[in-house]
C-alpha positions as CSV (number, residue, x, y, z in Angstrom):
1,X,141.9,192.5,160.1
2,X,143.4,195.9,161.4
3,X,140.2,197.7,160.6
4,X,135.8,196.9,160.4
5,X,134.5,196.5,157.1
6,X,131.0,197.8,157.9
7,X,129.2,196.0,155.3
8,X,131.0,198.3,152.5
9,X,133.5,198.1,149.9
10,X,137.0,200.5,150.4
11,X,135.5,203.5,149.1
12,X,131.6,204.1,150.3
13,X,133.6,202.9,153.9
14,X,136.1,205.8,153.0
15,X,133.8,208.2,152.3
16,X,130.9,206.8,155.2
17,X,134.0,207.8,157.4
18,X,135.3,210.6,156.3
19,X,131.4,212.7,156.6
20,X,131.4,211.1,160.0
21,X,134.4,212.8,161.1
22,X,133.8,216.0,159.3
23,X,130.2,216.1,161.3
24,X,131.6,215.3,164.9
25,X,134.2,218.2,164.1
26,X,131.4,220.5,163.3
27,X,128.9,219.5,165.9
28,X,131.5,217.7,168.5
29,X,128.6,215.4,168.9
30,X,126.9,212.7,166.8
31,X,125.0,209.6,167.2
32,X,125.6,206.5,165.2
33,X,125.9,202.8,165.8
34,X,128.4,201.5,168.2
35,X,131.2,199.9,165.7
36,X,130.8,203.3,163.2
37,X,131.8,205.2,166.0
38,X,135.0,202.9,166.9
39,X,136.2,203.5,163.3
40,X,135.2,207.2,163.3
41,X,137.1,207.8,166.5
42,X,140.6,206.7,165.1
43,X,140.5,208.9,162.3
44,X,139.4,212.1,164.6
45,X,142.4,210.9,167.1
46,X,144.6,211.2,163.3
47,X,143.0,214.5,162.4
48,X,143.4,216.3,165.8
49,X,147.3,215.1,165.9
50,X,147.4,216.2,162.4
51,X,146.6,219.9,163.6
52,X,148.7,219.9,166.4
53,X,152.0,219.2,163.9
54,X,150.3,222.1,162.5
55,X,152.8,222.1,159.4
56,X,151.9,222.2,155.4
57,X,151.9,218.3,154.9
58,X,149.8,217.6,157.7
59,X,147.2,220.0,157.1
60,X,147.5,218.7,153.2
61,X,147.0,214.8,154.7
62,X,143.8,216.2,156.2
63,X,142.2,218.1,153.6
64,X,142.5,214.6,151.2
65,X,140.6,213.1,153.9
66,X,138.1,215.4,154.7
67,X,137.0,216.1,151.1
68,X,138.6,219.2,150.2
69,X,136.1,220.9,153.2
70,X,138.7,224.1,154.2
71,X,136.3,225.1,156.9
72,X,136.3,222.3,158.7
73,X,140.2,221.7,158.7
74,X,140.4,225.1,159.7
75,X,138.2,224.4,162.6
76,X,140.9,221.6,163.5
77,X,143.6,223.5,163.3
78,X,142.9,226.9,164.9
79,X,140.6,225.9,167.9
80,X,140.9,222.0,168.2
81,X,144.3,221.7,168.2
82,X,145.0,224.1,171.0
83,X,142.5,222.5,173.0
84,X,144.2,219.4,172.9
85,X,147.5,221.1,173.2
86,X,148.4,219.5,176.0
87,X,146.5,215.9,176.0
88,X,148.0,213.2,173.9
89,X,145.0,211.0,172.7
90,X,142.1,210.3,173.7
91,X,140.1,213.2,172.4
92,X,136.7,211.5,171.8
93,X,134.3,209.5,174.2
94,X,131.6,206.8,173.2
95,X,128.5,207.2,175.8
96,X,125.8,204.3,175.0
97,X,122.2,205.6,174.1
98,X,120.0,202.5,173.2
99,X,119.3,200.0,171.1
100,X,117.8,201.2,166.9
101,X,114.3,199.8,166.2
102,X,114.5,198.1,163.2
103,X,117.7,196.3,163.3
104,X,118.9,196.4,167.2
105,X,122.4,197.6,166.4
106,X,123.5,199.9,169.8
107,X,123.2,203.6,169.1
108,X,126.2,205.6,170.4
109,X,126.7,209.1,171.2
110,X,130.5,210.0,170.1
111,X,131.3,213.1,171.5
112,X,134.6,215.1,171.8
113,X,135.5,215.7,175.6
114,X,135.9,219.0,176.9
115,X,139.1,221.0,176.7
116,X,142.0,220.1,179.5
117,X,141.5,222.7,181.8
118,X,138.2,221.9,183.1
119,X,139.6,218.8,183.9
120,X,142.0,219.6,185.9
121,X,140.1,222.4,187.3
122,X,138.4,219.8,189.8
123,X,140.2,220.0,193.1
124,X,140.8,216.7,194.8
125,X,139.5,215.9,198.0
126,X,141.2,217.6,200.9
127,X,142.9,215.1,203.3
128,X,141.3,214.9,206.8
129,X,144.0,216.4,209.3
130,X,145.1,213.0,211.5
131,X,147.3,213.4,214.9
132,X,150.4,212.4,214.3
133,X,151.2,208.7,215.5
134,X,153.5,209.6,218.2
135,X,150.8,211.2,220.4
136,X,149.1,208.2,219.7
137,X,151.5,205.9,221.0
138,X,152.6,208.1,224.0
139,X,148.8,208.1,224.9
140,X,148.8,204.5,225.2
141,X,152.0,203.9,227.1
142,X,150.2,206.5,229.7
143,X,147.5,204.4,230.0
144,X,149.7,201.5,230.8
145,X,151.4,202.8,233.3
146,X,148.6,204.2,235.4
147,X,147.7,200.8,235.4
């Protein structure tokens, strides 16, 4: 199967999904079980590319999903979307809490990553300066021949 059933039928899942999503755009943060948040991700991957097309049909396709809830698609729209601008995917990230008490099923933390300029703002590591090879090698054929 292309999807998880989670234990409901087509349209408590739909629904189960679609508050999900609209909380982790509200909050960028949520915590639920490990296999929720694997479903939940795809469809905020679906509703961020949706904003980014930025045209009438796409923000039509998300306000079906999301309930009718105008607030939160404009959220996606006009500041998720040009966050993203320039990433293609990926927008979420799953970070392991613990285990739940009664049942054991893994709680998650699903959290939207911060925008793409703080990413790149990290510089990399400078290179250690090296003499070139030649000196090196001239060095060594000294040595040589003083011997």
């Amino acid at each position: 199967m292309a999807y998880r059933k989670l234990g409901r039928d087509n349209k408590h899942r739909r629904s189960m999904l679609a508050t999900l999503t609209k909380q982790l755009v509200i909050n960028e943060s949520i915590n639920t079980t490990e296999t929720r948040a694997k479903e939940v991700r795809k469809f905020m991957d679906k509703m961020i590319t949706y904003g980014k097309k930025g045209d009438l049909v796409s923000r039509r396709k998300a306000l079906a999903f999301l309930h009718n809830d105008k607030k939160v698609v404009d959220k996606i729209f006009n500041v998720l979307a040009p966050r993203y601008a320039t990433r293609n995917g990926g927008y979420t990230r799953i970070f392991k809490l613990d285990e739940r008490r009664g049942d054991g099923a893994l709680v998650v933390m699903l959290k939207l990553i911060e925008d793409e300029t703080s990413v790149k703002e990290e510089a990399p590591k400078a290179k250690k300066e090296s003499k070139p090879k030649t000196q090196k090698k001239e060095k060594k054929e000294e040595t040589k021949e003083e011997k």
